[in-house]
N, CA, C and O atoms as CSV, one atom per row, in Angstrom:
chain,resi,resn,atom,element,x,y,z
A,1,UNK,N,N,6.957,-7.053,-14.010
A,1,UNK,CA,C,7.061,-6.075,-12.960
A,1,UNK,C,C,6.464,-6.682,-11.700
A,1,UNK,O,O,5.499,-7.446,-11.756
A,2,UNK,N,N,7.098,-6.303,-10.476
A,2,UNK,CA,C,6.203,-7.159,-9.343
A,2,UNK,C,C,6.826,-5.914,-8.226
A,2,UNK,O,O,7.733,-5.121,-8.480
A,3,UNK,N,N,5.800,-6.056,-6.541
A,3,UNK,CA,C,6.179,-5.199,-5.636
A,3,UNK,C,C,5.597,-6.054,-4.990
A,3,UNK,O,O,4.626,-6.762,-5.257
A,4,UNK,N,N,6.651,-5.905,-3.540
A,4,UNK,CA,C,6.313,-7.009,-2.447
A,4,UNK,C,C,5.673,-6.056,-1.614
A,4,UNK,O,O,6.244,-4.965,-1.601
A,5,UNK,N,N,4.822,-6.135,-1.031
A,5,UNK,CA,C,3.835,-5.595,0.007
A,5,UNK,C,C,3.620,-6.278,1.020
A,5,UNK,O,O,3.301,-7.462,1.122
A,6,UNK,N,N,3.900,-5.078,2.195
A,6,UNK,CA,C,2.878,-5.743,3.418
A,6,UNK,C,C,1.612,-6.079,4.115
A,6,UNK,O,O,1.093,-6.827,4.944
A,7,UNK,N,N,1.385,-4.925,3.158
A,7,UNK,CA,C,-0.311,-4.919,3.712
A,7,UNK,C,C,-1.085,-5.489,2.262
A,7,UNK,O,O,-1.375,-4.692,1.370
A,8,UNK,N,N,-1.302,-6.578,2.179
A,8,UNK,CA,C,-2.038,-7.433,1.083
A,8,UNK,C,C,-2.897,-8.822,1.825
A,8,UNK,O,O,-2.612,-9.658,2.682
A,9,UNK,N,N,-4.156,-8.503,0.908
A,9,UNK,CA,C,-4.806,-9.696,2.078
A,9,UNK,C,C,-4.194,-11.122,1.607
A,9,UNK,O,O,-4.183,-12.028,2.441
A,10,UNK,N,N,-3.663,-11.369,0.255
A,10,UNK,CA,C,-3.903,-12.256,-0.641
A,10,UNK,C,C,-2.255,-12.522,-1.214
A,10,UNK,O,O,-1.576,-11.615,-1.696
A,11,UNK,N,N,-1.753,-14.031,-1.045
A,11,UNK,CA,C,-0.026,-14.205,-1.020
A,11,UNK,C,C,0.409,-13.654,-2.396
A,11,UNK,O,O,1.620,-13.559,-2.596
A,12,UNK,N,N,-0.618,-13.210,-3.547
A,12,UNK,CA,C,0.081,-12.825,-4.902
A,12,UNK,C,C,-1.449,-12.707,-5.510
A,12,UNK,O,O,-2.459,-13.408,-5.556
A,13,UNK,N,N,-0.986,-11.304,-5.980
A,13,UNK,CA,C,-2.034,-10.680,-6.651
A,13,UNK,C,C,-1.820,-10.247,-8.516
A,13,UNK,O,O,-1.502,-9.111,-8.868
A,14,UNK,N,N,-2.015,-11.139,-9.284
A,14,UNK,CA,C,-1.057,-10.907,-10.166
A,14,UNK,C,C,-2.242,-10.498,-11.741
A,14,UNK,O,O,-3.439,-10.782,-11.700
A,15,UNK,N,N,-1.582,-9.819,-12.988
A,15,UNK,CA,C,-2.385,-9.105,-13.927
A,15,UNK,C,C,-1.234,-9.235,-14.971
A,15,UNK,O,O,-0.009,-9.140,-14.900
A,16,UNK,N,N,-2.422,-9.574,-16.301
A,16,UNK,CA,C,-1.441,-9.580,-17.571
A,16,UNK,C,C,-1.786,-8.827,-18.230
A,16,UNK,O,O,-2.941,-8.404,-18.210
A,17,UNK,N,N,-0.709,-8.351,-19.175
A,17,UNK,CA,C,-0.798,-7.523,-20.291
A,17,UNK,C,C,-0.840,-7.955,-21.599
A,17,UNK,O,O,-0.812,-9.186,-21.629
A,18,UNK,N,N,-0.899,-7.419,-22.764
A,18,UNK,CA,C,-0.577,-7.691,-24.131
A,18,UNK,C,C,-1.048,-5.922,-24.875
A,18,UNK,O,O,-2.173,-5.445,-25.025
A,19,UNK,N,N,0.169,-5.383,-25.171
A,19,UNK,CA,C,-0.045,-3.990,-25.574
A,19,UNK,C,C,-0.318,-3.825,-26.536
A,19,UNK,O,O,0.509,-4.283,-27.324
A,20,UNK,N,N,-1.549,-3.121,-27.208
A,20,UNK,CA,C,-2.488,-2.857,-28.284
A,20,UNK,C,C,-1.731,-2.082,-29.436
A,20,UNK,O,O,-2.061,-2.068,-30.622
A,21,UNK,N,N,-0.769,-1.511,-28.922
A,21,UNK,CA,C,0.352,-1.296,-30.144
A,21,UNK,C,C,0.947,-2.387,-31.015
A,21,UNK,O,O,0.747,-2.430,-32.229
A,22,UNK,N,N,1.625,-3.194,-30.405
A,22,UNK,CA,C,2.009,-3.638,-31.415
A,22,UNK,C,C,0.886,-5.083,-32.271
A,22,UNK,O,O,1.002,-5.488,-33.428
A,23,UNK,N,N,-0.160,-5.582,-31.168
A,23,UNK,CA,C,-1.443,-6.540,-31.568
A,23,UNK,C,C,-1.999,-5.966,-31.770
A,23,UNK,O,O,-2.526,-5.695,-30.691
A,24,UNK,N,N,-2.739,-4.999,-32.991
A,24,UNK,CA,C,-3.459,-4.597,-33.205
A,24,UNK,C,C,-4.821,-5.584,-33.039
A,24,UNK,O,O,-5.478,-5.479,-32.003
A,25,UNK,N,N,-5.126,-6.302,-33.819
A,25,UNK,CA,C,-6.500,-7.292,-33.474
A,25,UNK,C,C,-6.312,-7.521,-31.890
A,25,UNK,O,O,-5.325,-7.519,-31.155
A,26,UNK,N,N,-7.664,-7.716,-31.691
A,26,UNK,CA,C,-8.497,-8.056,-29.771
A,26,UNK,C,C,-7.729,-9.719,-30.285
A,26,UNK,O,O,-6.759,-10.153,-29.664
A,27,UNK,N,N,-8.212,-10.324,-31.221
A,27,UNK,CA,C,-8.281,-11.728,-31.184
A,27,UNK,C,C,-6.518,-11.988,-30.877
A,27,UNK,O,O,-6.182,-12.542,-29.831
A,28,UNK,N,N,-5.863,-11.702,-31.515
A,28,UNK,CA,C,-4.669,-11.221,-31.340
A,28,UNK,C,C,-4.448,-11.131,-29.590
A,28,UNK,O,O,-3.664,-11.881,-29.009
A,29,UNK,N,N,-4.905,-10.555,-29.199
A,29,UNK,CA,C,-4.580,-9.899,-27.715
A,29,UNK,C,C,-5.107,-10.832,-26.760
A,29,UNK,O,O,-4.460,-11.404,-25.882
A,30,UNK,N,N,-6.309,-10.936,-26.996
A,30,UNK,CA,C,-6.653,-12.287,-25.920
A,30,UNK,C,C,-6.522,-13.528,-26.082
A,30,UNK,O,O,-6.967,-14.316,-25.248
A,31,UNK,N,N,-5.847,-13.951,-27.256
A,31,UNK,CA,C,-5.282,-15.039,-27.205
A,31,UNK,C,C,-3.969,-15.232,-26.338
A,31,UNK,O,O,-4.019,-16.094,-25.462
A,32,UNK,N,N,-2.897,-14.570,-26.487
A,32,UNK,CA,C,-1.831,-13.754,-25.834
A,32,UNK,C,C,-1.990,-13.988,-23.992
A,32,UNK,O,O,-1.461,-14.562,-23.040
A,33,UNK,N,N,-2.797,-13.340,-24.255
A,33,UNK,CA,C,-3.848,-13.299,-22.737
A,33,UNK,C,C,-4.134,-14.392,-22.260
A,33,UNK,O,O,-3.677,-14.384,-21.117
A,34,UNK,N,N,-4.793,-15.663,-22.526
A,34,UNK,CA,C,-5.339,-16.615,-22.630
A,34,UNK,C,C,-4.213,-17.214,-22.243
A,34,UNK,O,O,-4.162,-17.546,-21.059
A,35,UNK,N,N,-2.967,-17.520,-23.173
A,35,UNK,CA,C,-1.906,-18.348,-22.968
A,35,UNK,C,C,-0.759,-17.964,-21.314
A,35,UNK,O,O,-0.095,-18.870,-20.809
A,36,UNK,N,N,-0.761,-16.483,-20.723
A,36,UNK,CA,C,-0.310,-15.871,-20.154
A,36,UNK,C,C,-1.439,-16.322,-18.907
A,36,UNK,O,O,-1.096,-17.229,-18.150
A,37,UNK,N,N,-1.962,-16.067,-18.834
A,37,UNK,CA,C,-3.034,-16.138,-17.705
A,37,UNK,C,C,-2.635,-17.853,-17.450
A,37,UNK,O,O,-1.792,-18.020,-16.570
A,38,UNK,N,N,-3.140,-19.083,-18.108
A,38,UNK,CA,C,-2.906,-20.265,-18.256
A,38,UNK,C,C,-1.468,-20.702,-17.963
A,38,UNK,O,O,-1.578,-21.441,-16.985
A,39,UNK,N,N,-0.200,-20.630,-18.298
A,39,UNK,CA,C,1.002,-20.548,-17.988
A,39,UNK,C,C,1.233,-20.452,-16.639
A,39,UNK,O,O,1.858,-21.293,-15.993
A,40,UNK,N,N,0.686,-19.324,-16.141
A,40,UNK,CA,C,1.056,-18.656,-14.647
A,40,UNK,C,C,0.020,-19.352,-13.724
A,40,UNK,O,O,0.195,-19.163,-12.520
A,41,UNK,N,N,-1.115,-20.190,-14.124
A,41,UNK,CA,C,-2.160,-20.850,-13.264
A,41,UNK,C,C,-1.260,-21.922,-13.266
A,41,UNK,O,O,-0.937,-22.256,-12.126
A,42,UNK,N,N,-0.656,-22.688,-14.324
A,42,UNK,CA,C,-0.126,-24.375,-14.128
A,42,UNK,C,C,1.119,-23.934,-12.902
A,42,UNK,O,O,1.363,-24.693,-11.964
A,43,UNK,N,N,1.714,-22.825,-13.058
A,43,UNK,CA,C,3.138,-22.901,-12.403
A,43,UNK,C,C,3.121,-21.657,-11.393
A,43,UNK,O,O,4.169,-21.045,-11.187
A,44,UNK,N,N,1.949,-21.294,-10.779
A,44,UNK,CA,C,1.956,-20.084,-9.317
A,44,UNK,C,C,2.376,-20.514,-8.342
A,44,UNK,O,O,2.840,-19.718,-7.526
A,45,UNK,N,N,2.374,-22.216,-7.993
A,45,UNK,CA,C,2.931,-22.560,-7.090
A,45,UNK,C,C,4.815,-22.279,-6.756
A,45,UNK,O,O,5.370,-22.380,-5.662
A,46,UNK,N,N,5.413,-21.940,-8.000
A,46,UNK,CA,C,6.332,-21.724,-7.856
A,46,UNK,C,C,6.928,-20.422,-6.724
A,46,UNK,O,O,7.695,-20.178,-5.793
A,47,UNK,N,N,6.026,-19.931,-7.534
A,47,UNK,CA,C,5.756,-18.049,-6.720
A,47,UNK,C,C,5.203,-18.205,-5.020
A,47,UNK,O,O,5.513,-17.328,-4.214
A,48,UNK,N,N,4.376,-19.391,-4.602
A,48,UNK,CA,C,3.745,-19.008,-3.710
A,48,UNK,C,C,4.327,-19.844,-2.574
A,48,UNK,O,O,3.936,-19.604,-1.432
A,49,UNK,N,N,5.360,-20.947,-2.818
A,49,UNK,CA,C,6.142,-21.287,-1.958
A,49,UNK,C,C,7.387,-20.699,-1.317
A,49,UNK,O,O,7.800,-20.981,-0.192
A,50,UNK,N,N,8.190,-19.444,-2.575
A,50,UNK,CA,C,8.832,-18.482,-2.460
A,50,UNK,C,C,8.122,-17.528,-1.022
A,50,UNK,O,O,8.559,-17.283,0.102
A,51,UNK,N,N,6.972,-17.215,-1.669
A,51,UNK,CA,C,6.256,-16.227,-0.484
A,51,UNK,C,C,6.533,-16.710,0.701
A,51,UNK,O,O,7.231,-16.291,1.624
A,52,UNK,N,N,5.575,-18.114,0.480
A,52,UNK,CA,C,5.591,-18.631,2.098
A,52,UNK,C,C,6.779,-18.668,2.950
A,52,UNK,O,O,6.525,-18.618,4.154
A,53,UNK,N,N,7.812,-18.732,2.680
A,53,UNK,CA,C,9.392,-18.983,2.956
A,53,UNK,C,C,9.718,-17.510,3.551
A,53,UNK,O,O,10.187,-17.374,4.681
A,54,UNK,N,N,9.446,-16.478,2.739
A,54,UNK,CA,C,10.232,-15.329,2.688
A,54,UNK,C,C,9.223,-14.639,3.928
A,54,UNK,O,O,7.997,-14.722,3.865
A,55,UNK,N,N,9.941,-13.961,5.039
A,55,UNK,CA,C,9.038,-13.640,6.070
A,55,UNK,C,C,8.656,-12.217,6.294
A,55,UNK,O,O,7.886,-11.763,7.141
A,56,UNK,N,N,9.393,-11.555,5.304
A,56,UNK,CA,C,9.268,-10.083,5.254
A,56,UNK,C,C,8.108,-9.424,4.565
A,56,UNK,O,O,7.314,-8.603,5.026
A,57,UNK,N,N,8.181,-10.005,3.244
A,57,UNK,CA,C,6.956,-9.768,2.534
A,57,UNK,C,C,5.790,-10.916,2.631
A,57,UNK,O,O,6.037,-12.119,2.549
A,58,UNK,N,N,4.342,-10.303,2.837
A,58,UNK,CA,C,3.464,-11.151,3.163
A,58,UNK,C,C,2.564,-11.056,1.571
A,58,UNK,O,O,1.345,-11.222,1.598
A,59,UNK,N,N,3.104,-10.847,0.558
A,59,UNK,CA,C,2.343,-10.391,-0.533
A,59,UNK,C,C,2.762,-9.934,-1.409
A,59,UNK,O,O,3.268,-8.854,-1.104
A,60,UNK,N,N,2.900,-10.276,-2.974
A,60,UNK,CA,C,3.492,-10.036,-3.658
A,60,UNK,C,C,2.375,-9.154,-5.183
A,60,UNK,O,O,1.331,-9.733,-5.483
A,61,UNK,N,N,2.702,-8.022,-5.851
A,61,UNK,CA,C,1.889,-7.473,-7.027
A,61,UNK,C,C,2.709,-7.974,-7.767
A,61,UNK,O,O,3.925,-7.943,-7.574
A,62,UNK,N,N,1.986,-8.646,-8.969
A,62,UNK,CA,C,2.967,-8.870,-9.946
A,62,UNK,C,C,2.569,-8.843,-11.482
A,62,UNK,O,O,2.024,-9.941,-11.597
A,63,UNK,N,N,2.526,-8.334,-12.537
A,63,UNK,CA,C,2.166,-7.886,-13.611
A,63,UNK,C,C,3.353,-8.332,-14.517
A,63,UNK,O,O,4.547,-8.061,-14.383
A,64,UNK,N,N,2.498,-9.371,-15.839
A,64,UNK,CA,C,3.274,-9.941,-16.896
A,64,UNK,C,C,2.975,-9.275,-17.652
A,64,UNK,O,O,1.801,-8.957,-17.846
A,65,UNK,N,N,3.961,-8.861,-18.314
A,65,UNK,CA,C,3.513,-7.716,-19.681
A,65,UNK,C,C,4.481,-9.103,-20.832
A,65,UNK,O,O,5.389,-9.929,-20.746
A,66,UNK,N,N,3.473,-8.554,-21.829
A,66,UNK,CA,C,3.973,-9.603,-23.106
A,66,UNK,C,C,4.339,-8.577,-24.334
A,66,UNK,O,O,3.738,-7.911,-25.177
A,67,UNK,N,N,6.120,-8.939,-23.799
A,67,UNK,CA,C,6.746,-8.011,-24.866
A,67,UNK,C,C,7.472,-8.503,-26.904
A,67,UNK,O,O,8.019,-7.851,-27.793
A,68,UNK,N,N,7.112,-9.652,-26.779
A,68,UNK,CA,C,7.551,-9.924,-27.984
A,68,UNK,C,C,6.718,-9.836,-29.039
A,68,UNK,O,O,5.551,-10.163,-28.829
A,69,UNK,N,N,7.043,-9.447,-30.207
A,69,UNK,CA,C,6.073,-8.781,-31.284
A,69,UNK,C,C,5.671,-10.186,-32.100
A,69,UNK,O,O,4.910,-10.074,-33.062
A,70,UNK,N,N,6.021,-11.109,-31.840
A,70,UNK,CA,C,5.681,-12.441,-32.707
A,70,UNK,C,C,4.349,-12.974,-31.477
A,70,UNK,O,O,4.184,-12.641,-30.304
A,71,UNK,N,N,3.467,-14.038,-32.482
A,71,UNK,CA,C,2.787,-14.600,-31.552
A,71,UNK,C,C,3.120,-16.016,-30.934
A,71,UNK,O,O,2.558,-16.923,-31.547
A,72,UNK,N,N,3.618,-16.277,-30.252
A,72,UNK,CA,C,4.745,-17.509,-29.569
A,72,UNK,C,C,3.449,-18.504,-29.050
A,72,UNK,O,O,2.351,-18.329,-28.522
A,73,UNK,N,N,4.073,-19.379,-29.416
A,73,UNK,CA,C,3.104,-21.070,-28.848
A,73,UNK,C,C,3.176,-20.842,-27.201
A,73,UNK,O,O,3.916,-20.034,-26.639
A,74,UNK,N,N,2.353,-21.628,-26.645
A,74,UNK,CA,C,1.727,-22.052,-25.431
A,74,UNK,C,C,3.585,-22.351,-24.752
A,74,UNK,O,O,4.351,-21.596,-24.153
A,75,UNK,N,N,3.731,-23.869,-25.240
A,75,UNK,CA,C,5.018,-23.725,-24.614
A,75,UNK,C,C,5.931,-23.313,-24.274
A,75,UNK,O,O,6.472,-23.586,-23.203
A,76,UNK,N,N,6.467,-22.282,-25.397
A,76,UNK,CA,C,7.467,-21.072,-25.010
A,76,UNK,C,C,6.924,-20.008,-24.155
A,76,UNK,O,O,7.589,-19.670,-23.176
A,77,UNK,N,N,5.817,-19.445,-24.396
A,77,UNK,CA,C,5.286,-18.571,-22.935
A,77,UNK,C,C,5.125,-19.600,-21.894
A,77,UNK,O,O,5.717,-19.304,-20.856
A,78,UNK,N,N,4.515,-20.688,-21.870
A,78,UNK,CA,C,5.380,-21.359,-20.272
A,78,UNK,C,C,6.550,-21.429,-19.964
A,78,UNK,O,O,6.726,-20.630,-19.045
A,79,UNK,N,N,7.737,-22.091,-20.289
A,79,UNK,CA,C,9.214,-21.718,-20.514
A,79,UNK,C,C,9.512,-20.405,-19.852
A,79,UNK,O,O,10.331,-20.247,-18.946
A,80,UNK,N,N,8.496,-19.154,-20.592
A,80,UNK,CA,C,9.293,-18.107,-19.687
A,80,UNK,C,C,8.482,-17.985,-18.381
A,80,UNK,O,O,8.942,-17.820,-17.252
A,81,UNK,N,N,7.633,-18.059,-18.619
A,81,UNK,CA,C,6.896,-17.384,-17.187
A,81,UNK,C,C,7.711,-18.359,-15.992
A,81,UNK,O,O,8.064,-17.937,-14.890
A,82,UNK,N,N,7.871,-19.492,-16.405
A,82,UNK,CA,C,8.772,-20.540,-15.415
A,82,UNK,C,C,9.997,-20.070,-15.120
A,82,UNK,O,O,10.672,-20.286,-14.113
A,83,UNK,N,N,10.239,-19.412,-16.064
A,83,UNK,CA,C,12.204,-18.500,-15.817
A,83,UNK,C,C,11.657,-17.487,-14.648
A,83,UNK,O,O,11.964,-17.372,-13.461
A,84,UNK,N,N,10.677,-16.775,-15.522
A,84,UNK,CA,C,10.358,-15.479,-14.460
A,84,UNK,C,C,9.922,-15.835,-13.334
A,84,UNK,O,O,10.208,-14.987,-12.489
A,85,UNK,N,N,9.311,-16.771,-12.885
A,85,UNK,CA,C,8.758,-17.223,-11.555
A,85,UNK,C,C,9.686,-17.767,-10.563
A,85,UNK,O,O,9.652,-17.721,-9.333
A,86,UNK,N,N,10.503,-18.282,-11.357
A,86,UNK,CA,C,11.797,-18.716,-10.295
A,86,UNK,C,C,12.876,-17.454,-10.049
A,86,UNK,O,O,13.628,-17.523,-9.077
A,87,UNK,N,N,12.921,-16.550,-10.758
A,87,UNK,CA,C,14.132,-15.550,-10.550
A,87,UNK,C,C,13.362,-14.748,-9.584
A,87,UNK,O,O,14.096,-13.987,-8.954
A,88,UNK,N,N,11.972,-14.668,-9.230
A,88,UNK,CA,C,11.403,-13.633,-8.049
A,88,UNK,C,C,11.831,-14.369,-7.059
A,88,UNK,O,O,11.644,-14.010,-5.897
């Protein structure tokens, strides 16, 4: 989910999820977390050269929610967050 804003001090303000329904265990969840957070640090630059370019929005909210019920390796949650970062 993401919303472009004008009034933001900061070029991308961004928050992850992992929903306690279907991970029941924390360890479970912040691992999830861990890999999501990490993913989106190696590859924000993708997101933040988009910004810089685009002159309308000075700021972007953007929230990764982690919807697959399996627990997926490091690489495949990079893979996507890299899909998702380029389609904004």
């Amino acid at each position: 989910m993401y919303l472009s804003e004008q009034e933001i001090d900061v070029p991308v303000n961004a928050a992850v999820t992992v929903p306690k329904r279907v991970f029941k265990r924390a360890v479970d969840r912040n691992l999830l977390k861990r890999r999501l957070r990490e993913s989106y640090r190696k590859n924000k630059h993708l997101l933040t050269q988009k910004i810089g370019a685009d002159t309308e929005a000075s700021g972007l909210i953007l929230m990764l929610i982690y919807v697959s019920k399996d627990i997926e390796e490091s690489a495949v949650i990079e893979k996507a967050v890299v899909h998702i970062l380029q389609q904004l």
